[in-house]
N, CA, C and O of each residue as an XYZ file, in Angstrom:
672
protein
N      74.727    -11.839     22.226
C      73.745    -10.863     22.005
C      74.399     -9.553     21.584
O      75.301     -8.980     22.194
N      73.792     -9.148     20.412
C      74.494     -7.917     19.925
C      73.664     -6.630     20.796
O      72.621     -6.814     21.422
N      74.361     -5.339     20.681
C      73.525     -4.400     21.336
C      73.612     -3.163     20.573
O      74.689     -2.684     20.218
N      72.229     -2.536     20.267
C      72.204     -1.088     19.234
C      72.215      0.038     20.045
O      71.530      0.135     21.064
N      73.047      0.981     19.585
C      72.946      2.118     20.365
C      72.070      2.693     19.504
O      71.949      2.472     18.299
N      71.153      3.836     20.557
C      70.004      4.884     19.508
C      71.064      6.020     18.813
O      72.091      6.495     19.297
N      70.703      6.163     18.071
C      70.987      7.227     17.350
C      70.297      8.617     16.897
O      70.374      9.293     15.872
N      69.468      8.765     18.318
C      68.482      9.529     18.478
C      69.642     10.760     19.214
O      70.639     10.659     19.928
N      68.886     11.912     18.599
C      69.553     13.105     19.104
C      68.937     13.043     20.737
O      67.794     12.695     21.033
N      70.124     13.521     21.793
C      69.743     13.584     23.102
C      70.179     14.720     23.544
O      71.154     15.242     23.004
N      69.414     15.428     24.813
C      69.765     16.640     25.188
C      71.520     16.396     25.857
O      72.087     15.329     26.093
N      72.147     18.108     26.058
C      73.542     17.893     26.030
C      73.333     18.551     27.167
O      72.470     19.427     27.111
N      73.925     18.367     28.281
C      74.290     19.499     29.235
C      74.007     20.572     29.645
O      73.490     20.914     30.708
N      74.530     21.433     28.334
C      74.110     23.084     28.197
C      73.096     23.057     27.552
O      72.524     24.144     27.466
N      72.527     22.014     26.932
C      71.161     22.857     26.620
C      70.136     22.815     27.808
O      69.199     23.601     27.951
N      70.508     21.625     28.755
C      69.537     21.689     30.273
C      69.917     22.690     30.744
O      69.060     23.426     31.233
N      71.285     23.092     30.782
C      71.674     24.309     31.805
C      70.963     25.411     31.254
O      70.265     26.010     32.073
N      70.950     25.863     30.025
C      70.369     27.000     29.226
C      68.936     26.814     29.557
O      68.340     27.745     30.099
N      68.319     25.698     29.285
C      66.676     25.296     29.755
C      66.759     25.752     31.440
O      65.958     26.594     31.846
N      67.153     25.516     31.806
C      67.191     25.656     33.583
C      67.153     27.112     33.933
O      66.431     27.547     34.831
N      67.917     27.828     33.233
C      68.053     29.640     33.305
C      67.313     30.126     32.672
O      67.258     31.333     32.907
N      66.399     29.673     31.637
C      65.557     30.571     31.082
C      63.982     30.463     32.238
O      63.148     31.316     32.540
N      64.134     29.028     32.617
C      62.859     28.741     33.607
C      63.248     29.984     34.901
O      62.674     31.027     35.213
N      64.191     29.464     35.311
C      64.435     30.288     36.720
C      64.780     32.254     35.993
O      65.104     33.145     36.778
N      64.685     32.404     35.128
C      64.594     33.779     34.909
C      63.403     34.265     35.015
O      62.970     35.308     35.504
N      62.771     33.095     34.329
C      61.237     33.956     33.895
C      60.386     33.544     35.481
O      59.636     34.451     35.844
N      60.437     32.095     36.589
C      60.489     32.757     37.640
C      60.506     33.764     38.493
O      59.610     34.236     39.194
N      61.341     33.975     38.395
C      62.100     35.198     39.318
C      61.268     36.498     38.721
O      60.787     37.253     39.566
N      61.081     36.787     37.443
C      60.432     37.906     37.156
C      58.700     37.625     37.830
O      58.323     38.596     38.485
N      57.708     36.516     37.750
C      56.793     36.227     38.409
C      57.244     36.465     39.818
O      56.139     36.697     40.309
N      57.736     36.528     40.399
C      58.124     36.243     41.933
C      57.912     38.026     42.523
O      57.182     38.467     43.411
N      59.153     38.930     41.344
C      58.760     40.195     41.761
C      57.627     40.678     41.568
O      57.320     41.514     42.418
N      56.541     40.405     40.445
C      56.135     40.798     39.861
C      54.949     40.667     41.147
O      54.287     41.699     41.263
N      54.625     39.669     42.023
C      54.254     39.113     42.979
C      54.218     39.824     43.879
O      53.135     40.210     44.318
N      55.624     40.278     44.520
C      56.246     41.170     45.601
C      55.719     42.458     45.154
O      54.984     43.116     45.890
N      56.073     42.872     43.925
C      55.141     44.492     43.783
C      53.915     44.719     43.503
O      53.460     45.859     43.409
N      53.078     43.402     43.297
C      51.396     43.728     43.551
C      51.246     43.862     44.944
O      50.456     44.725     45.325
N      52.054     42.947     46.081
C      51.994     43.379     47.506
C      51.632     44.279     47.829
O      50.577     44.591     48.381
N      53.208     45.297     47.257
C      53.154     46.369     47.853
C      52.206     47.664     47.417
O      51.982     48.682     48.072
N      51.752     47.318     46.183
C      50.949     48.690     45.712
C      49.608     48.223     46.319
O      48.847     49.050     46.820
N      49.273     46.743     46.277
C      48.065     46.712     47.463
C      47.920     47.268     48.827
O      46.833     47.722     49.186
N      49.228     47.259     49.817
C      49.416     48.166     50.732
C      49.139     49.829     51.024
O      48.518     50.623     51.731
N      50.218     49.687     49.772
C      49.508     51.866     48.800
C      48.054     52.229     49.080
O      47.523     53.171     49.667
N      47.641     51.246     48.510
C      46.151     51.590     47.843
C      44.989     51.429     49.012
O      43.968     52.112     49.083
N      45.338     50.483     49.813
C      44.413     50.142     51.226
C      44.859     51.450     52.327
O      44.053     51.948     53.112
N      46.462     51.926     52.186
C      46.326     52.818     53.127
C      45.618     54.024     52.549
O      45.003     54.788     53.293
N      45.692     54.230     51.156
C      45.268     55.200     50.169
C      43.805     55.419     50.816
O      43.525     56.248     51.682
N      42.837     54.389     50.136
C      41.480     54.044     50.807
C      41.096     54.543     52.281
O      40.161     55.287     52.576
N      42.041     53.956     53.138
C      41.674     54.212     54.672
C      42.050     55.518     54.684
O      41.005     56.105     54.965
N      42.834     56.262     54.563
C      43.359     57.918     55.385
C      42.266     59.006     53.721
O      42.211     60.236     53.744
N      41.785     58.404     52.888
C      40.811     59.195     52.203
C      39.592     59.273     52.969
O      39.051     60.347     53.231
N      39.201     58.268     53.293
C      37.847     57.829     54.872
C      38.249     59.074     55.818
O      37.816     60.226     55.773
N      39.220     58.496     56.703
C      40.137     59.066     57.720
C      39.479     60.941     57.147
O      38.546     61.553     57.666
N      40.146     61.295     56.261
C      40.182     62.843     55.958
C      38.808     63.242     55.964
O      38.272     64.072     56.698
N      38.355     62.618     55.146
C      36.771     62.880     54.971
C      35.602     63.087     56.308
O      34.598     63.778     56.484
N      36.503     61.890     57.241
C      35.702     62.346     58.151
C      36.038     63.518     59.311
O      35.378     64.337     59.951
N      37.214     63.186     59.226
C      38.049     64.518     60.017
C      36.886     65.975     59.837
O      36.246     66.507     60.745
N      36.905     66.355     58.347
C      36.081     67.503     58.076
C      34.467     67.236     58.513
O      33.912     68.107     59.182
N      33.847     66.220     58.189
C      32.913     66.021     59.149
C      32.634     66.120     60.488
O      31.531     66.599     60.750
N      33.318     65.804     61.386
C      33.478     65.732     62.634
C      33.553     67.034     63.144
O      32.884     67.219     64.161
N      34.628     68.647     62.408
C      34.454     69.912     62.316
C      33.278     70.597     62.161
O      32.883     71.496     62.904
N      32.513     70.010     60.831
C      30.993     70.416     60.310
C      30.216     70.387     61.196
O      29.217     71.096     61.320
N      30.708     69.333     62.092
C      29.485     68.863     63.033
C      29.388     69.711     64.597
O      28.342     69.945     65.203
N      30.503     70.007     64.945
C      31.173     71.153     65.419
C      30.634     72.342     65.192
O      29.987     72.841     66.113
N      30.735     72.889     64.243
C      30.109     73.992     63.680
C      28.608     74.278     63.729
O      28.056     75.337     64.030
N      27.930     72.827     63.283
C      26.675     72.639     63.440
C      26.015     72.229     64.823
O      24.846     72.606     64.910
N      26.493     71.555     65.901
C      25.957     71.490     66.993
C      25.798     73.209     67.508
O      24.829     73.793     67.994
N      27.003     73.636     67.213
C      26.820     75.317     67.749
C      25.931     76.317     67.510
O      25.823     77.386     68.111
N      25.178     75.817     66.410
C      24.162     76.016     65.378
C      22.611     76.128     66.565
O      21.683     76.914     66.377
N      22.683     75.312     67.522
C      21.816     75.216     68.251
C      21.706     75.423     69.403
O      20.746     75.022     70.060
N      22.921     76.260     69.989
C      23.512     76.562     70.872
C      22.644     78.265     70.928
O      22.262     78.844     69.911
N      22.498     78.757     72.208
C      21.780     80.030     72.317
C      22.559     81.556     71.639
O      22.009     82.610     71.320
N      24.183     81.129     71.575
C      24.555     82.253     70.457
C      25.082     81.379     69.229
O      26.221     80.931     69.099
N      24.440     81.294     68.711
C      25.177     80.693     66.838
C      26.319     81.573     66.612
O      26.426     82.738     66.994
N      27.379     80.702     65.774
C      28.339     81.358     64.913
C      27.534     82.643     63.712
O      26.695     82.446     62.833
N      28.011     83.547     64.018
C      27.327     84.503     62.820
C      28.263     84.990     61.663
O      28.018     85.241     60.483
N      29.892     85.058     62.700
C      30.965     85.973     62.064
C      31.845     85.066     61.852
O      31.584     83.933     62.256
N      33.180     85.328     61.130
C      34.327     84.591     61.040
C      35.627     84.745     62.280
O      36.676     84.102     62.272
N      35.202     85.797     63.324
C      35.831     85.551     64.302
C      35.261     84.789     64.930
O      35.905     84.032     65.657
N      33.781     84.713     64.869
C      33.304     83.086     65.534
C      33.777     82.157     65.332
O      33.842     81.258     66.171
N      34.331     82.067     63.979
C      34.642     80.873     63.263
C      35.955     80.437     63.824
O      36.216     79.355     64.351
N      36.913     81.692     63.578
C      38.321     81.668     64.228
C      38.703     80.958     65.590
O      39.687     80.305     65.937
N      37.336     81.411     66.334
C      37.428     81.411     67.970
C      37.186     79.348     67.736
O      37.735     78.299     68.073
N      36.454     79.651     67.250
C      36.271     77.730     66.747
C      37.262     76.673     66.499
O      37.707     75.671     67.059
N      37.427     77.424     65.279
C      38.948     76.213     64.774
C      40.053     76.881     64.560
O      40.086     77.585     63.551
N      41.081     76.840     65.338
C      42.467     76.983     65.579
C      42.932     76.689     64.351
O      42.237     76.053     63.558
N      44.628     77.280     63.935
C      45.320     77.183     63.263
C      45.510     75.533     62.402
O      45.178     75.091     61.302
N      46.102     75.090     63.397
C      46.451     73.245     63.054
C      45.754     72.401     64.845
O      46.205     72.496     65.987
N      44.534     71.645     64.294
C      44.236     71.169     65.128
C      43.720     69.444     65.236
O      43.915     68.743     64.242
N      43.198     68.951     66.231
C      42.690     67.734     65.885
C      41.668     67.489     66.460
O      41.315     67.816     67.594
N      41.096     66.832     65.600
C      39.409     66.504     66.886
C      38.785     65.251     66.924
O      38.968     64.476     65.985
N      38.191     64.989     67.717
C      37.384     63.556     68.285
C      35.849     63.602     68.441
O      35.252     64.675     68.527
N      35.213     62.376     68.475
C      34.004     61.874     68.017
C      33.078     63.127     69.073
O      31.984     63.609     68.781
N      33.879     63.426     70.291
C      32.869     64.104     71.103
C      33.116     65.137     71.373
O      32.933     65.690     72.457
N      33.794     65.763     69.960
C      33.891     67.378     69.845
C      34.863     68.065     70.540
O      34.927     69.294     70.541
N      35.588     67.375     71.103
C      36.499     67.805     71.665
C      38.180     68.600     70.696
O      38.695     68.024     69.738
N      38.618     69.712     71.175
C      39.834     70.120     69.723
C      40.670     70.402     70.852
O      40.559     70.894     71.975
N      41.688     69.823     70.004
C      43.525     70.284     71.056
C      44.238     70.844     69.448
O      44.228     70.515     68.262
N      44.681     71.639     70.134
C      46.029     72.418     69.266
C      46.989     71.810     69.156
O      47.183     70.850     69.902
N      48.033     72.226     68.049
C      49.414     71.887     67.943
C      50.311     72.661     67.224
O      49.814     73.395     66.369
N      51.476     72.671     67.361
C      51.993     73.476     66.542
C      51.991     73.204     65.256
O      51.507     73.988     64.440
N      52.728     71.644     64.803
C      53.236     71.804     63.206
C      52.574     69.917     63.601
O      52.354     69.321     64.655
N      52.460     69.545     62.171
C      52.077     68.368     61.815
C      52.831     66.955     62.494
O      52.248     65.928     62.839
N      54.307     67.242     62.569
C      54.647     66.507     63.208
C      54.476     66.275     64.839
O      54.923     65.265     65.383
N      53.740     67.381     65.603
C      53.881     67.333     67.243
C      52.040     66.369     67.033
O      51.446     66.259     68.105
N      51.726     66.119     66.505
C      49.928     65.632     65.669
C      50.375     64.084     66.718
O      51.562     63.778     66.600
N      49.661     63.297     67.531
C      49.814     62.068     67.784
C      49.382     60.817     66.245
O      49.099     60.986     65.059
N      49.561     59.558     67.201
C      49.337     58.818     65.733
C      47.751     58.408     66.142
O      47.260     58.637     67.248
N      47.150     57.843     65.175
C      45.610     57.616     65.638
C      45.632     55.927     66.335
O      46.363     55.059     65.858
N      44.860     55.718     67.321
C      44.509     54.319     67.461
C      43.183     53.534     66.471
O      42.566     54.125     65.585
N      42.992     52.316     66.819
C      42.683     51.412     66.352
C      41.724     50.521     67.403
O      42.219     49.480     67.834
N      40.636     50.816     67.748
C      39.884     49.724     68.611
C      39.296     48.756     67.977
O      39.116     48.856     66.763
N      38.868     47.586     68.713
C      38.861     46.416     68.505
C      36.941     46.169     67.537
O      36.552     45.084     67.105
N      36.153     47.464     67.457
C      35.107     47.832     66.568
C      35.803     48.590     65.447
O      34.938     48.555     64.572
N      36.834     49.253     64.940
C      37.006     49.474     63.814
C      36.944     50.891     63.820
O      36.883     51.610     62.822
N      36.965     51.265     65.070
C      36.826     53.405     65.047
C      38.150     54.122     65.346
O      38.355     54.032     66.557
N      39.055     54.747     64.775
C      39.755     55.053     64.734
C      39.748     56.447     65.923
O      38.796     57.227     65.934
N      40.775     56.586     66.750
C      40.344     57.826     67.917
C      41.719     58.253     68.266
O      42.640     57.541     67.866
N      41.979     59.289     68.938
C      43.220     59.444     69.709
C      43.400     59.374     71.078
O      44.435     59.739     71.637
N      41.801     58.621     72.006
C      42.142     57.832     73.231
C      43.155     57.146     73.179
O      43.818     56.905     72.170
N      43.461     56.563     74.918
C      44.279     55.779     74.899
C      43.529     53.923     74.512
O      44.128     52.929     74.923
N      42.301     53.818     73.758
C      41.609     52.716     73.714
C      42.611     52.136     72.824
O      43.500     52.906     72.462
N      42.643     51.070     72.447
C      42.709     50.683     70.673
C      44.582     50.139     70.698
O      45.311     50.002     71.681
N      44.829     49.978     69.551
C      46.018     49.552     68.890
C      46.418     51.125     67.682
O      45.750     51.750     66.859
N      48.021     51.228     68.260
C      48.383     52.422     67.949
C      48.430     52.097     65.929
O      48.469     51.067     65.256
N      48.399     53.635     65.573
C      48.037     52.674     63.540
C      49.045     53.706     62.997
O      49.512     54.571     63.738
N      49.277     53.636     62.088
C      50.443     54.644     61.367
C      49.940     56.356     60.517
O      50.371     57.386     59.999
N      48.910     55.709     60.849
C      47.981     57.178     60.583
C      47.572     58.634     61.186
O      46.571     58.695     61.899
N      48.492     60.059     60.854
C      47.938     60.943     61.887
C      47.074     61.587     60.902
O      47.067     61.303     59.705
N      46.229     62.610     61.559
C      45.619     63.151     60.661
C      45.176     64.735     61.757
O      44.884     64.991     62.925
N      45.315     65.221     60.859
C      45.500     66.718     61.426
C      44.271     68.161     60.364
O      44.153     68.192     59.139
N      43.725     68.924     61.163
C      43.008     69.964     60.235
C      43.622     71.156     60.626
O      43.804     71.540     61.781
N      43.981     71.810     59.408
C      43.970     73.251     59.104
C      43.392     74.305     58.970
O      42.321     73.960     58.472
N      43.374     75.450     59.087
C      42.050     76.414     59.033
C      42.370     77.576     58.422
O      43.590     77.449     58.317
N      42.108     78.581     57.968
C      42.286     79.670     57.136
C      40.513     80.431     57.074
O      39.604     80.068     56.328
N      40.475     81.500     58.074
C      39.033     82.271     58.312
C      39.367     83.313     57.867
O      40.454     83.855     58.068
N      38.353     83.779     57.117
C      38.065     84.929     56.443
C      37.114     85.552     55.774
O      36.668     85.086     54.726
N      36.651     86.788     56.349
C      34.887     87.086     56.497
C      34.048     85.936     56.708
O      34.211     85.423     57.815
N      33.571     85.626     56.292
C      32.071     84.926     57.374
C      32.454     83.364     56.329
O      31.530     82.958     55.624
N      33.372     82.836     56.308
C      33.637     81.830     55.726
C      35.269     81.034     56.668
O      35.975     81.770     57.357
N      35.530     79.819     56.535
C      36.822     79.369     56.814
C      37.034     78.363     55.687
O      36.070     78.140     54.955
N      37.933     77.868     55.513
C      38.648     77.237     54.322
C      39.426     76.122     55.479
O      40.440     76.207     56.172
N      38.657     75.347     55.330
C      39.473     73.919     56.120
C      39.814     72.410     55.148
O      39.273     71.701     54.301
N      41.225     72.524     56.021
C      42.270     71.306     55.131
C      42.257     70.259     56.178
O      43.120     70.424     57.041
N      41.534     69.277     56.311
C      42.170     67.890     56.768
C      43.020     67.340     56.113
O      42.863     67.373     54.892
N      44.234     66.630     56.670
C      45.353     66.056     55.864
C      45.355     64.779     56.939
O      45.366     64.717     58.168
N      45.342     63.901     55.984
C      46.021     62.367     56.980
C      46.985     61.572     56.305
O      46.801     61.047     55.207
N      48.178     61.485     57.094
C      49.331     61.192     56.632
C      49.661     59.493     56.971
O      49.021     58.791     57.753
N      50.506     59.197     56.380
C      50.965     57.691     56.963
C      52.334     57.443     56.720
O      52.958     58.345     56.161
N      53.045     56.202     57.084
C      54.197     56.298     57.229
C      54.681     54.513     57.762
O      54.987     54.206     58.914
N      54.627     53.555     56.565
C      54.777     52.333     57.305
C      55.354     51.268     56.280
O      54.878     51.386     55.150
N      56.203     50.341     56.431
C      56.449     49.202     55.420
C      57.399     50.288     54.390
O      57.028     50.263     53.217
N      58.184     50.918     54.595
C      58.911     51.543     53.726
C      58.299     52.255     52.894
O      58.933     52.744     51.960
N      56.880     52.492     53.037
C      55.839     53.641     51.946
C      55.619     54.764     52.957
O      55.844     54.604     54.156
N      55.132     56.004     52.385
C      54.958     56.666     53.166
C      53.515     57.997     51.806
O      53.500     58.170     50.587
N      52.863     58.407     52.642
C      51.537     58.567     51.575
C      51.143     59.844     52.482
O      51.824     60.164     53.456
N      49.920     60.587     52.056
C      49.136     61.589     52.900
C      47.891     62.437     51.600
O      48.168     62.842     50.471
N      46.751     62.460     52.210
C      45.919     62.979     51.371
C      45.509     63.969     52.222
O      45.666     63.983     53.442
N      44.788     65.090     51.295
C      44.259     66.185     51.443
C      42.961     66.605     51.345
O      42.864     67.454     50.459
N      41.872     66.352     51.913
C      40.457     67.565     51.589
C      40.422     68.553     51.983
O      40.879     69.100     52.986
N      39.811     68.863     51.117
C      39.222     70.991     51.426
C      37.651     70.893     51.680
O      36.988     69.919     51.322
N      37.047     72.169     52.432
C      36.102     72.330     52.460
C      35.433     73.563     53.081
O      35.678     73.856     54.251
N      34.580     74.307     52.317
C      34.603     75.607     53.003
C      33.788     75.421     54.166
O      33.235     74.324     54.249
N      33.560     76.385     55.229
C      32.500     76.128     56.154
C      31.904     77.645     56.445
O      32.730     78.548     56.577
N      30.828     77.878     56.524
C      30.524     78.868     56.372
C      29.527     79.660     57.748
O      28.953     78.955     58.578
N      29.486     80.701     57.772
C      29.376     80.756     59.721
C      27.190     81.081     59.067
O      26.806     81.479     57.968
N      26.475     80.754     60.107
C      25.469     81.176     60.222
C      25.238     82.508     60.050
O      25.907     83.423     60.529
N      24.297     82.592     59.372
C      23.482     84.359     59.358
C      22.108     84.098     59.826
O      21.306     85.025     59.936
């Protein structure tokens, strides 16, 4: 029995090896490409949450301002206002404000098991502080909530303003 060899061109070695590195290159670029949608999803969710976070911070002040509103002496002046909101402060759902010096002495916020963020001792500690600023002057204050974060090697912080203005 005779036997034919093909005489068909067949792949060589290096061209699998060369085929093999162009696959695992272009891999590897999917893979990061993967790893850094992660992380800007991280960005963007803490982005989302401490914009909430700020927003309500200044609410929670307003509301402050406005319960006093009904109180037998109303805010009229901006030393009312002063006497109100401190330099750098923080506040909670039941109106309560503690001082601090600088942003960093600010605790971190918790996390309870309904989704309300507080600075009780309830909850799971979160990477989020958030702190308000104040600036009074004549019958107006100029308040900055800032909520900062700091986690997974990112680190972020947003800012609202909002004037508040004393009763006449």
């Amino acid at each position: 029995m005779q036997r034919k060899f093909s005489t068909a061109p067949a792949f060589s070695l290096i061209e699998l090896l060369v085929s093999m590195a162009i696959i695992g290159i272009g891999l590897l670029g999917i893979s990061s490409l993967a790893a850094q949608n992660i992380r800007v999803q991280y960005f963007n969710r803490n982005s989302l949450i401490s914009a909430q976070l700020a927003q309500e911070g200044l609410e929670l002040a307003r509301n402050l301002r406005d319960n006093d509103w009904k109180s037998s002496s109303p805010i009229t002046s901006s030393s009312s206002l002063e006497g109100l909101y401190n330099n750098l402060f923080i506040i909670d759902y039941l109106g309560n404000i503690n001082t601090y010096s600088g942003p960093q002495s600010v605790p971190f916020l918790n996390i309870d098991s309904d989704g309300f963020y507080s600075y009780g001792l309830v909850g799971t500690s979160t990477s989020f502080k958030r702190y308000v600023t104040s600036q009074c002057q004549d019958n107006y204050c100029l308040l900055s909530c800032v909520v900062a974060w700091q986690t997974e090697g990112q680190s972020g912080s947003y800012e609202v303003n909002s004037y508040l203005y004393a009763w006449h």
